[in-house]
C-alpha atoms as one frame of an Amber mdcrd trajectory, in Angstrom:
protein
   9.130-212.022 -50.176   9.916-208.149 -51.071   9.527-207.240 -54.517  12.298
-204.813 -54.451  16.209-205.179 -53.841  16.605-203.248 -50.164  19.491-200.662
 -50.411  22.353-200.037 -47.903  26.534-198.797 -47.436  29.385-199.643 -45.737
  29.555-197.099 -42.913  31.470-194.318 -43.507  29.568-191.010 -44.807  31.157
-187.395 -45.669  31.234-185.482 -42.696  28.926-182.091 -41.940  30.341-178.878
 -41.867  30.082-178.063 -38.110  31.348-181.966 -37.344  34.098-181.901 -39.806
  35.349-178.317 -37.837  34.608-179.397 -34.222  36.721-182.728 -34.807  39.623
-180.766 -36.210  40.073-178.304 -33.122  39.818-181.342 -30.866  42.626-182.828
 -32.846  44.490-179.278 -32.794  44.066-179.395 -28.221  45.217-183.988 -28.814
  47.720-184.250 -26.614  48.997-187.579 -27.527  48.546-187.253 -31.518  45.496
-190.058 -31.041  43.298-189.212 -27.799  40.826-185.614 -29.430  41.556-183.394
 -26.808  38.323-181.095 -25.267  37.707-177.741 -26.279  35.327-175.802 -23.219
  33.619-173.359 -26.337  32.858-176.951 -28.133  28.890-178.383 -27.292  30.496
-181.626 -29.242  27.810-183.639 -28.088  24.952-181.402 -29.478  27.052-181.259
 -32.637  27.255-185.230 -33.109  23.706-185.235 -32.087  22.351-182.831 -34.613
  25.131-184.228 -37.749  23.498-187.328 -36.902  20.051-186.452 -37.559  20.876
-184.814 -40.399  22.526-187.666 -42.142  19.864-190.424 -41.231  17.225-187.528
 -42.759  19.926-187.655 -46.157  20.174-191.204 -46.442  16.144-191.310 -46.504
  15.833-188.435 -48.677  18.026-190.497 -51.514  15.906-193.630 -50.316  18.216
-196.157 -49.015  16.612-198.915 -46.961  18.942-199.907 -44.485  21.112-196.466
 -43.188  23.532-195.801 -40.086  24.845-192.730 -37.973  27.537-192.377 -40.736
  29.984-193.667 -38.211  29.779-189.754 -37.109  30.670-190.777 -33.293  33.721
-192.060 -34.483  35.944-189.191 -34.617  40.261-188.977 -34.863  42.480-186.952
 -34.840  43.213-186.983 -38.594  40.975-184.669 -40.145  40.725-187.537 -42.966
  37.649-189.387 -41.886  37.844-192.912 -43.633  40.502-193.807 -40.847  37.874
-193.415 -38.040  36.573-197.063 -38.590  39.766-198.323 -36.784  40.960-195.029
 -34.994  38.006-194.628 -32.983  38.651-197.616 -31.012  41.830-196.413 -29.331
  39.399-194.123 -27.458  37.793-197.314 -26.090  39.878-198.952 -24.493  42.064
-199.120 -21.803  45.892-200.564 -21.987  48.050-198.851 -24.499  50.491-196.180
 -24.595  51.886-193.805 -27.620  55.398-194.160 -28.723  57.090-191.885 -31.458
  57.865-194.712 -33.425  56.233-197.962 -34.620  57.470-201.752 -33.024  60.464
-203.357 -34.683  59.398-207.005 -36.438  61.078-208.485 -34.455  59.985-207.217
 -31.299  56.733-208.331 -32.092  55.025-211.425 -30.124  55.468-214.654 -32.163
  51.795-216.619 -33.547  51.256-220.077 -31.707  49.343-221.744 -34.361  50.576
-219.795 -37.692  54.078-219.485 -38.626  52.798-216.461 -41.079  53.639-212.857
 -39.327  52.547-209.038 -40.490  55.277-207.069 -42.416  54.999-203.008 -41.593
  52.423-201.180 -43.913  55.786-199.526 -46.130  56.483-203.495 -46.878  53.105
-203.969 -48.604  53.801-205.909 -51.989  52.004-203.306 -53.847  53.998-200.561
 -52.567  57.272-202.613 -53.112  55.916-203.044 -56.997  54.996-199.668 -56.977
  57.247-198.267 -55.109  57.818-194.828 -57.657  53.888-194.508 -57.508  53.623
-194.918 -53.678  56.234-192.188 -53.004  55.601-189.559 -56.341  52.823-187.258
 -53.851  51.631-186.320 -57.627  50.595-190.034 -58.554  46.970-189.661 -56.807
  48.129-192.566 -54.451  47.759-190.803 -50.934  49.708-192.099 -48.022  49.166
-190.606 -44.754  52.275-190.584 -42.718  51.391-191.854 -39.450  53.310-189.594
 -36.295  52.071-191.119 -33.533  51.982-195.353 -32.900  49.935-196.855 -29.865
  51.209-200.474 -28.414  49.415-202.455 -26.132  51.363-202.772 -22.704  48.942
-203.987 -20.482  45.382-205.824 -20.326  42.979-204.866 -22.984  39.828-204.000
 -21.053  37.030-201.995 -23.282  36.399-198.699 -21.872  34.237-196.836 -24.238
  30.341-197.735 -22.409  29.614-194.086 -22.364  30.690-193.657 -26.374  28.620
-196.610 -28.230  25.669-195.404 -25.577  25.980-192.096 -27.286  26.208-193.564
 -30.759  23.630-195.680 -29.801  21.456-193.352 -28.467  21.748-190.160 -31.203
  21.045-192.862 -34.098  17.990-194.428 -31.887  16.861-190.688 -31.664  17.120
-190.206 -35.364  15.263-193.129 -36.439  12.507-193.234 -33.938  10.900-190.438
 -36.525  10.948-192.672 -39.324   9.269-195.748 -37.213  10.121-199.304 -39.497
  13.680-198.321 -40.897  16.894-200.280 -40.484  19.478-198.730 -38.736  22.946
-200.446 -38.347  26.514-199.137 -36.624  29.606-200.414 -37.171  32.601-201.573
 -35.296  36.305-203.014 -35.853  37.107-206.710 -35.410  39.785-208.398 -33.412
  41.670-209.086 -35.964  42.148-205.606 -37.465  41.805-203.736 -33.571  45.075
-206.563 -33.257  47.100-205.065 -35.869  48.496-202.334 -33.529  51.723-203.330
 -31.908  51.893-205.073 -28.768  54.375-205.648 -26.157  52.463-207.046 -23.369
  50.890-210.336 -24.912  52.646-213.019 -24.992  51.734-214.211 -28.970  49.455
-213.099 -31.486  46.814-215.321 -30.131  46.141-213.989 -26.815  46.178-210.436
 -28.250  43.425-211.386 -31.143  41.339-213.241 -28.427  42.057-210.338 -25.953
  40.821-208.109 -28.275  37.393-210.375 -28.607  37.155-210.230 -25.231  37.133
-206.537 -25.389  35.269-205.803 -28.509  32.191-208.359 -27.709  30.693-205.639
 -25.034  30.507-203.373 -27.673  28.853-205.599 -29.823  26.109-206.616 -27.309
  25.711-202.836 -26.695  24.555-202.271 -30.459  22.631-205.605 -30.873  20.895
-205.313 -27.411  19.841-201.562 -28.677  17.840-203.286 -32.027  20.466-202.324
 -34.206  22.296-204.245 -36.606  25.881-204.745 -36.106  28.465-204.676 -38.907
  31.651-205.756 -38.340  34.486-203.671 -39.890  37.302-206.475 -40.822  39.318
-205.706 -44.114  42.336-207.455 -42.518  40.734-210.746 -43.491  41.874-209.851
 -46.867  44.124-207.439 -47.393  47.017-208.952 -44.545  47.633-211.235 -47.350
  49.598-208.190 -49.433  51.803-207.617 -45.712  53.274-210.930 -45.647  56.887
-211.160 -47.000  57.717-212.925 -49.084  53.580-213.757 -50.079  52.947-217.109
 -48.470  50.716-220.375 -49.719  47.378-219.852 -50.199  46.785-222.709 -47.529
  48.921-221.132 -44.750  47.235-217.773 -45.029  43.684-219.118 -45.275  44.707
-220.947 -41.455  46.325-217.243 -40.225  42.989-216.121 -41.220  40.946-218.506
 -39.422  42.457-218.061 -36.203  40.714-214.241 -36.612  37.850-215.675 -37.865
  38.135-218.270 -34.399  38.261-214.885 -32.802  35.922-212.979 -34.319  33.215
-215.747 -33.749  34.226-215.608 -29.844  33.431-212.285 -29.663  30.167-212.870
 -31.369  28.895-215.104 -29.184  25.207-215.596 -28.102  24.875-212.514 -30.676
  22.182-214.242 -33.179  23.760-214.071 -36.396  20.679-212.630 -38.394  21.608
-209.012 -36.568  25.329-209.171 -37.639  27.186-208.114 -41.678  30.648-208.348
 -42.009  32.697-206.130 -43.948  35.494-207.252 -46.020  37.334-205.098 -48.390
  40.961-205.245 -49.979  42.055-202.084 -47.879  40.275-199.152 -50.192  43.795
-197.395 -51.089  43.570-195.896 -53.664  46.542-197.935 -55.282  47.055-200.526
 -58.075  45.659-203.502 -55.688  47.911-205.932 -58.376  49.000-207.976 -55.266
  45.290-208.726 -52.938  44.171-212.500 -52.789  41.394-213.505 -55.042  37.999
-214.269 -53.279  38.168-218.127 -54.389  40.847-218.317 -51.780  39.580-216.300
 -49.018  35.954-216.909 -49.732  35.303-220.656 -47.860  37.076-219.032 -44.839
  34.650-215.671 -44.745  31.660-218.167 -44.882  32.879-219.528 -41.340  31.840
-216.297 -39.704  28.846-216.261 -37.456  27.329-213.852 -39.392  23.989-213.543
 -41.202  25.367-211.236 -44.504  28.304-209.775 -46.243  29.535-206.854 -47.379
  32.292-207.377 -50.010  33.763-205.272 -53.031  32.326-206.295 -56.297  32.452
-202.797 -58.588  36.076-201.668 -58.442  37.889-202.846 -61.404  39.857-205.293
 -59.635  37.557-207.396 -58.062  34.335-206.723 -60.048  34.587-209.794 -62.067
  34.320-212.064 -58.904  30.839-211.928 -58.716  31.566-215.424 -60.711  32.959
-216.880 -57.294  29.237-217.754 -56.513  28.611-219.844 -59.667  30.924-222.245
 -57.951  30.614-221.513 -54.534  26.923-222.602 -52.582  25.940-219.256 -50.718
  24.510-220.976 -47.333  20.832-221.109 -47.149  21.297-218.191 -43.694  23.191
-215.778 -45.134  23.136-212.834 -48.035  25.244-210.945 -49.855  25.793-207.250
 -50.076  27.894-206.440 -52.732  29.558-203.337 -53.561  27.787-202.366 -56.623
  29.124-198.421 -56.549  32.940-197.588 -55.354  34.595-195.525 -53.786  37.976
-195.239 -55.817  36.833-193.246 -58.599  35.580-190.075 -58.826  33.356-191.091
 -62.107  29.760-191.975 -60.451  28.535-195.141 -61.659  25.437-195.485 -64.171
  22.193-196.593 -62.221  21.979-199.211 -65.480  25.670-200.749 -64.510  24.234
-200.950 -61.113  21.525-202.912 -61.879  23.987-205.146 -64.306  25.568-205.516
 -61.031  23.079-206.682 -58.771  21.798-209.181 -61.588  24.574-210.551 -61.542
  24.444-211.853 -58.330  20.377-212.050 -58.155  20.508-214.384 -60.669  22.982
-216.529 -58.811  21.558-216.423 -55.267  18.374-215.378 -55.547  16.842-211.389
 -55.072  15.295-211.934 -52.090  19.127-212.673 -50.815  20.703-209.204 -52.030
  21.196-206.261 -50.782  22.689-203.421 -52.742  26.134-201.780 -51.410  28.956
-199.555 -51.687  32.925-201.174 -52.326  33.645-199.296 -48.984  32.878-196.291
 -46.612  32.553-192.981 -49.127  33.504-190.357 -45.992  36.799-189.010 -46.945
  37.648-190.912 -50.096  35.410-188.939 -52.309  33.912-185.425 -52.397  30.815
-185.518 -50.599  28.748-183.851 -53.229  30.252-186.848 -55.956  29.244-189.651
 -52.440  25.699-188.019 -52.966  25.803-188.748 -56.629  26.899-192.176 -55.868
  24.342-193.183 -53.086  21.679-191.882 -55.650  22.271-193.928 -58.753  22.682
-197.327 -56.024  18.907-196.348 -55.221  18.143-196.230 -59.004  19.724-198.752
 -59.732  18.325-200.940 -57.682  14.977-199.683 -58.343  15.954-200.736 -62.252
  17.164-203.975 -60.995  13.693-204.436 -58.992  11.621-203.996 -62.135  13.649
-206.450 -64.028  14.045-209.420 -61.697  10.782-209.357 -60.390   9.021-208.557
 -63.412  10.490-211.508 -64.622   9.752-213.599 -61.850   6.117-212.683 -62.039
   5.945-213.222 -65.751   7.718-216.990 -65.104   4.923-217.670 -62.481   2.378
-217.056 -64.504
């Protein structure tokens, strides 16, 4: 067993300088407000390559365990990088098109086995509650206005071999000079890649399950390359806040399973030790007063074929669910890696609250099934000199947390 609790994030890191301006003039030449355009004076693949190596070097240098690319290949048109975990995948696939405007409700393909259906993101609860904070742009709430909506209108068919080979390959490249470190990439699940509007499937089902079929290359890619694969879904939970009026606990927990269905098809003959799944309440920086509680959500998350995950636990509206495990048995396969430092507030977290954190759920699952996290991806959410801050007090604090459990421990044995 190790004697100290391993370290990790959720993905997204603050971009490098020379990334951060290569992606925005190849969203200056997009033709389609989605697709980065190519700019001849741009070596963009050098660029991605050397960001790369730079951040796995960071990540080591503040000594987290298990580290990632910093989802650097995954690059849109938005200069604000915490939409590339679902952006990127546009670029990936084949059968969409861009229309000025997003699909009408009810243009939109009816469910087969759930009578539940997605409102548009303006109909969110929250934002309906809120509605004087969502719009006031001095509130701190940021909304970016989306120009540009792609639809599905024709067979999904996955596209993007020669991008997760380069993803692949520059994080490969990285790590091979620190032989014996973890190295992970992420990539969206059917159910939130199935959130963009479709006119060519005939119900929500064959999109989600399209989508699986789609996705699961890119999955094998990563897992075939001795990475571990993390699956990007906060759609699990936070669809429940774009559902008008807000439906029965029990009818959203079966919407939810028929991604789950999905998710688990796309997964397949992937062993489920290499996979983490993601699931956050959205990361908006908003009041959150209207997201499901994890008791209702969490017996359908444990149905994943997955082998940890990666859920929110320090924001202030969902750190006191770390009780959900006193009453819910955490199967004898899987861990948890709970967020244990955030990304919604600029104030960086005390390496002794992040220990308090991780005891919490230690003591409830055991250490050697813990790994310490972040709430959600840091890249674009905070400054990156406050994300540095951040990623250095979860080392700390796990190295606190280390000393205490296992001190313990050792003392008990003897």
């Amino acid at each position: 067993m190790s004697r100290h609790i391993a370290t990790t994030h959720s993905g997204s890191l603050p971009r490098v300088e020379a990334l951060d301006r290569a992606n925005e003039e190849r969203g200056r030449l997009s033709r389609d407000g989605i697709t980065p355009g190519d700019a001849a004076d741009i070596d963009y693949d050098r660029i991605i390559a050397q960001s790369v190596d730079s951040i796995v070097q960071q990540q080591l240098d503040f000594g987290l365990d298990i580290i990632n690319d910093g989802e650097y290949g995954k690059s849109v048109v938005s200069n604000i990088d915490a939409h590339a975990w679902f952006g990127y995948i546009e670029q990936r696939v084949s059968g969409w098109q861009v229309f000025d405007h997003p699909q009408l409700p009810e243009e939109q393909a009816p469910s087969t086995r759930s009578a539940l259906r997605l409102g548009a993101h303006s109909e969110r609860r929250d934002r309906i509650r809120f509605h004087d904070v969502y719009t006031d742009p001095t509130s701190g709430v940021r909304i970016t206005k989306q120009t540009a909506f792609p639809r599905i209108t024709g067979p999904i068919a996955y596209t993007g071999q020669q991008a997760v080979a380069r993803d692949i390959a520059n994080l490969n490249a990285a790590l091979a000079k620190h032989p014996g470190v973890q190295g992970f990439i992420s990539s969206i699940s059917p159910g939130s890649a199935s959130r963009i509007d479709n006119s060519y499937y005939a119900t929500q089902e064959e999109l989600i399950w399209a989508w699986a079929d789609a996705l699961h290359e890119e999955y094998q890619a990563i897992v075939d390359a001795g990475l571990i694969l993390q699956i990007d879904d906060p759609s699990l939970a936070e669809n429940w806040d774009q559902i008008n009026p807000e439906p029965s606990v029990r009818d959203y927990q079966e919407f939810t399973r028929i991604r789950i269905g999905a998710l688990n098809h796309a997964l397949r003959g992937i062993p489920a030790d290499r996979v983490r799944l993601h699931v956050c309440w959205g990361s908006w920086h908003g009041p959150h007063t209207t997201d499901i509680p994890l008791r209702d959500l969490v017996g359908v998350l444990l149905e994943a074929h997955v082998g940890a995950y990666l859920l929110e636990a320090g924001n202030p509206r969902h750190e006191h669910e770390w009780q959900v495990w006193e009453e819910v048995t955490l199967p004898d396969d899987k861990i948890l890696i709970p967020g244990v430092v955030g990304h919604c507030t600029n104030v960086v977290e005390h390496p002794e609250l992040v220990a308090q954190r991780i005891e919490r759920f230690a003591r409830l699952v055991g250490p050697d099934r813990v790994v310490a996290g972040t709430d959600c991806g840091l890249g674009g959410r905070v400054h990156p000199h406050i994300a540095q801050a951040k990623l250095k007090s979860l080392v700390e604090g796990a190295h606190i947390a280390s000393r205490h459990l296992f001190q313990t421990s050792s003392s008990v044995l003897a």
